[in-house]
VEXDREN-2710 file (C-alpha; in Angstrom, 1 decimal):
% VEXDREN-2710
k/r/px/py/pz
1/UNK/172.1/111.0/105.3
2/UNK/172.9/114.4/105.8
3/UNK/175.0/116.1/103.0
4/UNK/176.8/119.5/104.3
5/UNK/178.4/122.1/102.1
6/UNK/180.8/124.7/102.8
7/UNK/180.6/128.2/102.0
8/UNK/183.0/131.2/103.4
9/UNK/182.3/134.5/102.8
10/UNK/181.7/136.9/105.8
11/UNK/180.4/136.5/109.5
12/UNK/177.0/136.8/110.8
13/UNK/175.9/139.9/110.7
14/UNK/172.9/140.1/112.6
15/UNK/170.4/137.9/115.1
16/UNK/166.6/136.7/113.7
17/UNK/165.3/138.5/111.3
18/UNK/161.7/137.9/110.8
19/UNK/161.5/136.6/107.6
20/UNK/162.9/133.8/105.1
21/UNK/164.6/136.2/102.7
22/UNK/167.9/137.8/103.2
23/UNK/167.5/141.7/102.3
24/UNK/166.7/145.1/103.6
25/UNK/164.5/143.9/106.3
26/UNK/167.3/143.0/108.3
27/UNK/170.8/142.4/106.8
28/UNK/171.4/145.5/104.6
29/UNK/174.7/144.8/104.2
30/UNK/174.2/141.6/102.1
31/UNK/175.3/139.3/104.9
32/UNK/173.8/136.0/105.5
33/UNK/171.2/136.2/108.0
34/UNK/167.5/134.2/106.7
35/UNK/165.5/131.9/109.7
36/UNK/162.3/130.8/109.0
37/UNK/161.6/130.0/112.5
38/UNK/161.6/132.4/115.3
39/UNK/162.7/130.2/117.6
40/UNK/165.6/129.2/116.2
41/UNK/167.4/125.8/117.0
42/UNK/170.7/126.1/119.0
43/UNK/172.4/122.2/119.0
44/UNK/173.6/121.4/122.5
45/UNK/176.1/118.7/121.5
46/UNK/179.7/120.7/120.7
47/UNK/180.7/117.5/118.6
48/UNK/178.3/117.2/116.5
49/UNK/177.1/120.5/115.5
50/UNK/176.2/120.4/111.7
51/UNK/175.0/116.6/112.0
52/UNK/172.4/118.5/114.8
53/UNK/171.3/120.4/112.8
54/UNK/170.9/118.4/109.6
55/UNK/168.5/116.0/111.5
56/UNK/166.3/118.9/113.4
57/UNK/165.5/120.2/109.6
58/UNK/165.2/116.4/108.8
59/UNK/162.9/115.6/111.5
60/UNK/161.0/119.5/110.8
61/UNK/157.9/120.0/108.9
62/UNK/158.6/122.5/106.0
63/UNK/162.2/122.0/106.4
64/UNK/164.5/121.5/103.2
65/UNK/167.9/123.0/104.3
66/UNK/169.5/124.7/107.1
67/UNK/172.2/126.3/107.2
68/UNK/174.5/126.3/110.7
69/UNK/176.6/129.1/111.9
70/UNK/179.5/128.0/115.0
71/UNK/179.3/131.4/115.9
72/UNK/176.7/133.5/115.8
73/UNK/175.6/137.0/116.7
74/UNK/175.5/136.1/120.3
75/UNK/178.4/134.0/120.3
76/UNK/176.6/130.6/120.5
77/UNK/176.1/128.0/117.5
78/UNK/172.9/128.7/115.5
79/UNK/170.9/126.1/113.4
80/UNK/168.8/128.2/110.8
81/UNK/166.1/125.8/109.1
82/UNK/165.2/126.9/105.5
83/UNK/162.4/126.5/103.0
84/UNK/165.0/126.0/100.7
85/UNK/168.2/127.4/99.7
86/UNK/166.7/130.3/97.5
87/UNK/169.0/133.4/97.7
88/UNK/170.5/133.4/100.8
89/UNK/174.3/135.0/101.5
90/UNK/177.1/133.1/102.3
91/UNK/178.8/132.8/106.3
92/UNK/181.9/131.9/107.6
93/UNK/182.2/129.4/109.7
94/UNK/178.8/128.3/108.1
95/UNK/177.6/124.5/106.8
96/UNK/174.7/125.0/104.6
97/UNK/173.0/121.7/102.8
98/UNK/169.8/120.8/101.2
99/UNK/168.1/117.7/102.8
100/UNK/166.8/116.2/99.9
101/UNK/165.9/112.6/102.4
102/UNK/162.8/114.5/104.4
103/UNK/162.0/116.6/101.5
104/UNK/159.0/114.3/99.3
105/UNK/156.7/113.7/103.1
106/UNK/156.3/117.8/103.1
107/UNK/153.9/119.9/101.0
108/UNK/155.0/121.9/98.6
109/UNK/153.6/125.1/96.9
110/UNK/153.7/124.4/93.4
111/UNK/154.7/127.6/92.3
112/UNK/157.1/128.0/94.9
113/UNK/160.8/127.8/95.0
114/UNK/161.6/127.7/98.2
115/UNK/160.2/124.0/99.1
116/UNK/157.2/125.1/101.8
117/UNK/154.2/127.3/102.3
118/UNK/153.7/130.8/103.8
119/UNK/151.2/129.7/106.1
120/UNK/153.4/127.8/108.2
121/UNK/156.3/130.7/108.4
122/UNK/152.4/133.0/109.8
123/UNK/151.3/130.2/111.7
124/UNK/154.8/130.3/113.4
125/UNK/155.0/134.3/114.2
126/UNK/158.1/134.1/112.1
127/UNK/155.8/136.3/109.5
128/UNK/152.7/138.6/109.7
129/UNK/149.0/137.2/108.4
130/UNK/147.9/140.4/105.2
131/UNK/144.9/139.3/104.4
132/UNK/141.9/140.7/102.5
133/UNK/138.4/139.0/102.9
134/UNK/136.8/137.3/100.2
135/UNK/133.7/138.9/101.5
136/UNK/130.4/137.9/99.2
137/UNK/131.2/134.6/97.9
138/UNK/130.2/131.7/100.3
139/UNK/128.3/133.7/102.4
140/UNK/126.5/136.3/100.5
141/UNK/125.4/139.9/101.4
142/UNK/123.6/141.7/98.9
143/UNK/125.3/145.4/99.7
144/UNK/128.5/143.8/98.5
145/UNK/126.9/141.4/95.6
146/UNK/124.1/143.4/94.3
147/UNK/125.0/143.0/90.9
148/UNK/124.9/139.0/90.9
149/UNK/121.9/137.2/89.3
150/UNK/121.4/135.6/92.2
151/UNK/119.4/138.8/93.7
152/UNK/117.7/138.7/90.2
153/UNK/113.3/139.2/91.2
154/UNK/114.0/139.8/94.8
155/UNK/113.1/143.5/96.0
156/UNK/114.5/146.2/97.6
157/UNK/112.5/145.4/100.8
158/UNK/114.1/141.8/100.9
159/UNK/117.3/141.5/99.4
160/UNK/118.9/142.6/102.7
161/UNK/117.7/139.8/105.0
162/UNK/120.4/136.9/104.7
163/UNK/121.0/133.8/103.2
164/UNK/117.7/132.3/105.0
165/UNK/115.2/134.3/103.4
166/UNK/116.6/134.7/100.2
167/UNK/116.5/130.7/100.2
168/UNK/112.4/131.0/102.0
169/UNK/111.9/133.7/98.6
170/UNK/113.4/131.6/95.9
171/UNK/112.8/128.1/97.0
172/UNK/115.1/125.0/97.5
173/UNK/115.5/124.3/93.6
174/UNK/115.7/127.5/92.0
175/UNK/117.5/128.9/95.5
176/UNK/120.3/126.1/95.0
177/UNK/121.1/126.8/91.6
178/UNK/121.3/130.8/91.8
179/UNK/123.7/130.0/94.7
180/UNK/125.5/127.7/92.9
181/UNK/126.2/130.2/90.0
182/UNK/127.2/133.2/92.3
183/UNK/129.7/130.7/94.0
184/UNK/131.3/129.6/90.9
185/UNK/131.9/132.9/89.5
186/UNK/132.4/135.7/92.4
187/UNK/135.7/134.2/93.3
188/UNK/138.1/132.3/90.8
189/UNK/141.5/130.6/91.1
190/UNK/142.1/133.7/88.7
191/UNK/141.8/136.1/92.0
192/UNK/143.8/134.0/94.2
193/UNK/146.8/134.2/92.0
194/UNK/145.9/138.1/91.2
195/UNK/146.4/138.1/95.3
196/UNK/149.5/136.2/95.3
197/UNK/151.1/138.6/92.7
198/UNK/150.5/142.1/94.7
199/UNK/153.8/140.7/96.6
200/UNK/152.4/141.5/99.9
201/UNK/149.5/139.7/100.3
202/UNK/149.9/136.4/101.4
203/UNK/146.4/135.4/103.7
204/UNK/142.9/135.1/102.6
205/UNK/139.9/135.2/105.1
206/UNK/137.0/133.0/103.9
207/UNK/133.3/133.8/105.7
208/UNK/131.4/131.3/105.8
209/UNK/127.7/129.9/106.9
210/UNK/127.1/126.7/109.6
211/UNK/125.3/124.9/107.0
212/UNK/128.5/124.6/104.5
213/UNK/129.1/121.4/106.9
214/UNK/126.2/119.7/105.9
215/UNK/127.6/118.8/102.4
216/UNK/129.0/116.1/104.5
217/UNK/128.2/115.3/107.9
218/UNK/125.2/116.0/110.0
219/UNK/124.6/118.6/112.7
220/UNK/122.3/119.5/115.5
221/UNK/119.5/121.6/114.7
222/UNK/117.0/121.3/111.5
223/UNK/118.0/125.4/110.8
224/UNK/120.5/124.4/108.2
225/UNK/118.5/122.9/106.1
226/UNK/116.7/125.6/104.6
227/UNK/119.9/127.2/102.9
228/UNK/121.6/126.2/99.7
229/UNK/123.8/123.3/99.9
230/UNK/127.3/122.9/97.6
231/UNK/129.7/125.5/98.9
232/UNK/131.7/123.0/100.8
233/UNK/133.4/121.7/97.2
234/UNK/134.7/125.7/97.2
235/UNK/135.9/125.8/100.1
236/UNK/137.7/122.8/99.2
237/UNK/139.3/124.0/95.8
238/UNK/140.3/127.0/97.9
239/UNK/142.4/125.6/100.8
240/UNK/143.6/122.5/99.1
241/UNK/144.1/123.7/95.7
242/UNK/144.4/127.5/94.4
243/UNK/146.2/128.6/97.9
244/UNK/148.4/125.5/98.0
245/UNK/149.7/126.6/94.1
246/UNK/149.9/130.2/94.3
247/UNK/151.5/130.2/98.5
248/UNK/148.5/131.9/100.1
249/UNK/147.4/130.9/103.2
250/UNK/143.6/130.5/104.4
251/UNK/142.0/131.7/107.4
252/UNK/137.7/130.3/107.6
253/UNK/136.2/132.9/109.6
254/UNK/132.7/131.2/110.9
255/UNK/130.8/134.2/110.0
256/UNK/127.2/132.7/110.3
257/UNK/126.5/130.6/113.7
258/UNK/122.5/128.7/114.0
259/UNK/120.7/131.1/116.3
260/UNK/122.2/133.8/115.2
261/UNK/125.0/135.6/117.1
262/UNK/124.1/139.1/115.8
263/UNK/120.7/139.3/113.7
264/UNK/122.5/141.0/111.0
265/UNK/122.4/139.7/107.6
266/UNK/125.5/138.5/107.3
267/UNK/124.7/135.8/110.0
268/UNK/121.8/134.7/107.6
269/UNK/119.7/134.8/110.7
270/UNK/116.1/133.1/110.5
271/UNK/114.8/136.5/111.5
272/UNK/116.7/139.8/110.9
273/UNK/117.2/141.3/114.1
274/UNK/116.8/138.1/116.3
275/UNK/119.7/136.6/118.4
276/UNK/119.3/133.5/119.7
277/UNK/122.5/131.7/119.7
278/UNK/123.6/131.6/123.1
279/UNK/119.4/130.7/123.8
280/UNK/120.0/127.3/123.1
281/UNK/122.3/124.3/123.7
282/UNK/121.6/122.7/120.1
283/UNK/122.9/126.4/118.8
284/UNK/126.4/125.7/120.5
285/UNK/126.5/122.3/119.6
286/UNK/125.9/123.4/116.7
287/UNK/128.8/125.9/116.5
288/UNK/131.2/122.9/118.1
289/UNK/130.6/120.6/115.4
290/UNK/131.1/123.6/113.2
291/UNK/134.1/124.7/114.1
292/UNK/135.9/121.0/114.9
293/UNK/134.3/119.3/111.2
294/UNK/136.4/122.1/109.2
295/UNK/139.6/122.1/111.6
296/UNK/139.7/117.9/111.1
297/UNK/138.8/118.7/106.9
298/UNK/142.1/120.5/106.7
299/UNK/144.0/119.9/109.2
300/UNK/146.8/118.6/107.0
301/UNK/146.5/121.2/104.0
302/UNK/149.6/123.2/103.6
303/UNK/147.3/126.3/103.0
304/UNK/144.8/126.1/106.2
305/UNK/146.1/128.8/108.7
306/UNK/142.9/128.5/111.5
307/UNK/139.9/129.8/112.1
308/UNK/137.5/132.7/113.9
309/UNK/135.3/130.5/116.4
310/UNK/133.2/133.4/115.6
311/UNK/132.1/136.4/113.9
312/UNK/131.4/140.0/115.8
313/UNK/129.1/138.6/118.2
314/UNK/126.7/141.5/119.9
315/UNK/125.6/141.9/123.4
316/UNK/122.3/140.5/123.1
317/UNK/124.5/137.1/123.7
318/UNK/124.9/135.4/126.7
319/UNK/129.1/136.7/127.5
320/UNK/129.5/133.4/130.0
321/UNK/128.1/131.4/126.8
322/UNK/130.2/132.6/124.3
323/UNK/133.3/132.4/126.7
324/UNK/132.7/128.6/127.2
325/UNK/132.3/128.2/123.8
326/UNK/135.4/129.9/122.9
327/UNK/137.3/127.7/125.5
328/UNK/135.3/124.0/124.6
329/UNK/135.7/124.8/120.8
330/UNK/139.6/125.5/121.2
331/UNK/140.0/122.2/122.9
332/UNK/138.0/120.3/120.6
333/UNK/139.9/121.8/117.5
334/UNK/142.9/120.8/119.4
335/UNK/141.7/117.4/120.0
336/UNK/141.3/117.0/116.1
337/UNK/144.9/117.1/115.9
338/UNK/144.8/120.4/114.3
339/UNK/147.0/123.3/116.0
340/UNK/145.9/125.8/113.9
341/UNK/145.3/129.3/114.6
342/UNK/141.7/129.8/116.9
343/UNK/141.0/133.1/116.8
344/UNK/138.5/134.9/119.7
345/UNK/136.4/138.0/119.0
346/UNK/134.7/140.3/121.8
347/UNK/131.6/141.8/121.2
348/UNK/130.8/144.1/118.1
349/UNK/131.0/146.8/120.5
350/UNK/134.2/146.1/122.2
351/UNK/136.7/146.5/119.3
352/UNK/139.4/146.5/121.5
353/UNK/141.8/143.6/122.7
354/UNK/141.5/144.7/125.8
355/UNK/138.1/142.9/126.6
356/UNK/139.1/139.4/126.2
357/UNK/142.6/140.4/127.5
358/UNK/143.8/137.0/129.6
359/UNK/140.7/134.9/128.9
360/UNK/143.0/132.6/126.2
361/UNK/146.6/132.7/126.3
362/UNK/149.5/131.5/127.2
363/UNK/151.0/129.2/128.9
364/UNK/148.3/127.2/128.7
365/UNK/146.5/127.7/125.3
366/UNK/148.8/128.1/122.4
367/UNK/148.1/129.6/119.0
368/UNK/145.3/132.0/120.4
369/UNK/144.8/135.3/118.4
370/UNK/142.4/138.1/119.0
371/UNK/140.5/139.1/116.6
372/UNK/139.0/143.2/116.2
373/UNK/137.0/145.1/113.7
374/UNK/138.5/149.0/113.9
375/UNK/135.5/150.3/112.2
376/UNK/135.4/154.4/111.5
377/UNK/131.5/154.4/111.5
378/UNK/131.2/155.6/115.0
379/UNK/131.7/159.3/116.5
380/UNK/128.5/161.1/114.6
381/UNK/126.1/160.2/117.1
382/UNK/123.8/163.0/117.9
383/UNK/124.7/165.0/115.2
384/UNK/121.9/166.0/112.4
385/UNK/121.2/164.7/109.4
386/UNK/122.5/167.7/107.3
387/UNK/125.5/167.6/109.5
388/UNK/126.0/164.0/108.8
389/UNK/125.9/164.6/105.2
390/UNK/127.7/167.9/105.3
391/UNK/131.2/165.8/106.7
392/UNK/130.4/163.1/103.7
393/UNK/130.3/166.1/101.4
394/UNK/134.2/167.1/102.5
395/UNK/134.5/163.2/103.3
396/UNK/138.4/162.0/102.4
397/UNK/137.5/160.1/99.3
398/UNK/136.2/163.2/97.9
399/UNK/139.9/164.2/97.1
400/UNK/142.3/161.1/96.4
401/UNK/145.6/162.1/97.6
402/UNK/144.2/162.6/101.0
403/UNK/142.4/159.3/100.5
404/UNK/145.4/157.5/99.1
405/UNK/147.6/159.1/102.9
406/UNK/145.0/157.9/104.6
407/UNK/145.5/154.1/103.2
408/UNK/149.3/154.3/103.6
409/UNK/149.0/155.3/107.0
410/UNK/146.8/152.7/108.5
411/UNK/149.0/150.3/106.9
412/UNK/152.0/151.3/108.1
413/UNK/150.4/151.3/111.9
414/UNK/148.8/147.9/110.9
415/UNK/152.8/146.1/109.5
416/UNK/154.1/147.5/112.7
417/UNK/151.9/147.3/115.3
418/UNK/149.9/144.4/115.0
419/UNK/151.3/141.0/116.3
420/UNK/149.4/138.8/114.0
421/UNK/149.0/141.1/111.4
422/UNK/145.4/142.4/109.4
423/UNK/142.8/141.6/107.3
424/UNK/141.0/144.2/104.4
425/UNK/137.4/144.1/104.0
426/UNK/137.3/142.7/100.9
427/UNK/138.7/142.0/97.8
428/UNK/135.6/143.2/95.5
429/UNK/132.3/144.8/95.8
430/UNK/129.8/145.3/92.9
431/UNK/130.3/149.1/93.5
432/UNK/133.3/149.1/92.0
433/UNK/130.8/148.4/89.0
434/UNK/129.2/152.0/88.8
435/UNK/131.5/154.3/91.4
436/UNK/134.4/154.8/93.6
437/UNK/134.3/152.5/96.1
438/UNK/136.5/152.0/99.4
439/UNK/135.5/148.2/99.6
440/UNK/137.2/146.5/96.7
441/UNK/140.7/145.8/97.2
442/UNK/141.0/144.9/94.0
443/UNK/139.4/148.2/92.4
444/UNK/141.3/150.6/94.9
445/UNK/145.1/148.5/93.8
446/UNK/144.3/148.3/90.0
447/UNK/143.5/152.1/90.4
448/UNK/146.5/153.3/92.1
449/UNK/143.7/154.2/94.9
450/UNK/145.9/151.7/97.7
451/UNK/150.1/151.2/97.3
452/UNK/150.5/147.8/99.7
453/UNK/153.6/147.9/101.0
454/UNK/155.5/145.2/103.1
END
């Protein structure tokens, strides 16, 4: 049954706007003008216009209402689905209803009014991903996390080696339960819902380590054995619980591959320093059943956005390796039933979309993002160490307002020119403990350091 209700006001003022709220964004003179979808639905049968479009939202994941315009900015009849009827402006000419029928099969945000989640207005284009990385917690690194007691009798000399060797250090009992404290209190519900309420952020990106799996399946290799089981239960609470209640959607980024992709500490490599991913056929098995075990965990949570097949891979990997990997794992995540977001990342070097530039896309893979690290590290090299330290000594955060310019600026470039949209690096860092720091989120908003804007 589809129940319409009229409302007359004023016409259509203008076409899609990009978002699900009537405002400044698009129709600033209070006219109706709200799609959720950016491909909008357009009926094709002239008698039946409104009943069209009732059963498209009725038939439409996330749809609760629509509202149908007979003539709209370009002349032609537009069907607007809605998350729900929330504030929008009146139309003439315009049939707007709630479909209550479809309305108890969807998920639902419990802290939401408008009947849906976020991540399926990002996962649609209809709305940019702006994230910040939850850097630290399932995946530890011990320049982010050095005040945690899980670092508590291991030295200068080896705190910096990953996951691996803290576990070799501590050993499998006492390892397991310092991991299992740090995981429980880095990141709370309490920091999801302090995300939610900046009002712009509406994405976190989870890192996390191959051996998370192993809470519940198998997978080739013996590597994974070694680390501290229990973070899959966190992971869980995250994407099926504290996102779904306070609207925030989840990207997994699969930071730490077996092998190693980078022999940096954050890919808890056996070794620091050794890559030896793309060595060995068990490694990208590995990485397969990595990648499909979590997209088939969630691929119906109203919170799980996708996933990066990989994290800054270096040159040291075999390129025709990591490209069929890219390509096997996205059809295997598809073949899960899960259309989710698959990110791609070139090599740490090769920050630049341009590298993998026609490898994935489209018409024949769908959802396909590229994903690049603009770090401002590079450009010094050759110069002294006294000059080094001379441009940290007149460094930007040394004087705030130009620090606080320089913030506003990249995000401004970042909400209009990125497609997908962006990710901070992260939301806490025990620096904010003892100094200034530039990599806590959450220290540079609650100290008027960083103004997010939409």
């Amino acid at each position: 049954m589809c129940p319409h209700v009229l409302l007359v006001e004023a016409s259509e003022a203008c076409a899609y706007c990009g978002n699900d709220q009537s405002g400044p964004n698009c129709c600033v003179s209070g006219n109706y003008c709200q799609p959720w979808n950016p491909t909008y639905y357009q009926p094709a049968n002239a008698r039946q216009l409104p009943d069209d479009c009732c059963n498209r939202c009725a038939s439409t994941s996330g749809c609760a209402a629509y509202t149908f315009v007979n003539n709209g900015w370009d002349g032609q009849p537009h069907c607007y689905l809605k998350r729900g009827t929330g504030t929008r402006k009146k139309a003439v000419g315009a049939v707007s209803a709630v479909v209550s029928s479809s309305s108890s099969s969807r998920p639902r945000a419990t802290n939401t009014t408008d009947g849906g989640h976020i991540q399926v207005q990002i996962r649609s284009g209809a709305v940019q991903s702006k994230a910040v990385n939850l850097g630290g917690w399932l995946l530890t690194e011990h320049w982010i996390t050095w005040e945690s007691a899980l670092w508590n009798g291991i030295s200068a000399d080896e705190d910096h080696k990953g996951e691996y060797h803290t576990m070799q250090l501590q050993g499998k009992e006492k390892g397991t339960a310092a991991f299992e404290q740090h995981r429980k209190t880095w990141i709370t519900e309490a920091d999801i819902k302090e995300i939610a309420e900046t009002g712009v952020l509406n994405t976190v990106r989870v890192p996390v380590g191959h051996w998370i799996i192993r809470d519940a399946t198998t997978a080739p290799g013996t590597e994974g054995d070694m680390y501290a089981r229990g973070g899959l239960k966190y992971l869980d609470a995250l994407i099926n619980n504290w996102a779904v209640k306070y609207n925030v959607a989840v990207m997994i980024s699969l930071h730490a591959h077996q092998g190693s992709q980078n022999g940096i500490e954050h890919s808890a490599p056996v070794t620091l320093g050794n890559v030896g991913w793309s060595t060995s056929q068990t490694n990208v098995d590995n990485s397969l059943k990595f990648a499909t075990f979590l997209a088939a965990r969630y691929k119906n949570s109203p919170a799980f956005l996708g996933l990066n097949r990989m994290n800054e891979p270096v040159p040291f990997v075999d390129g025709n390796v990591l490209r069929n990997y890219y390509i096997q794992a996205y059809k295997q995540i598809r073949a899960t039933g899960n259309d989710c977001i698959r990110l791609v990342t070139p090599f740490l070097s090769e920050q630049d979309p341009e590298h993998l530039k026609g490898m994935i896309g489209a018409p024949e893979y769908t959802n396909a993002w590229t994903e690049i690290h603009a770090y401002f590290i590079w450009g010094y090299e050759g110069k002294t160490e006294e000059q080094v330290l001379a441009v940290i000594d007149q460094g930007i955060f040394q004087n705030i307002d130009n620090f606080r310019e320089l913030g506003r600026k990249q995000l401004a470039y970042y909400n209009a020119d990125t497609t997908g949209g962006w990710a901070f690096w992260a939301w806490r860092n025990s620096d904010e403990t003892v100094k200034r720091t530039g990599w806590s989120m959450r220290y540079l908003i609650r100290n008027g350091y960083l103004k997010l804007t939409a």
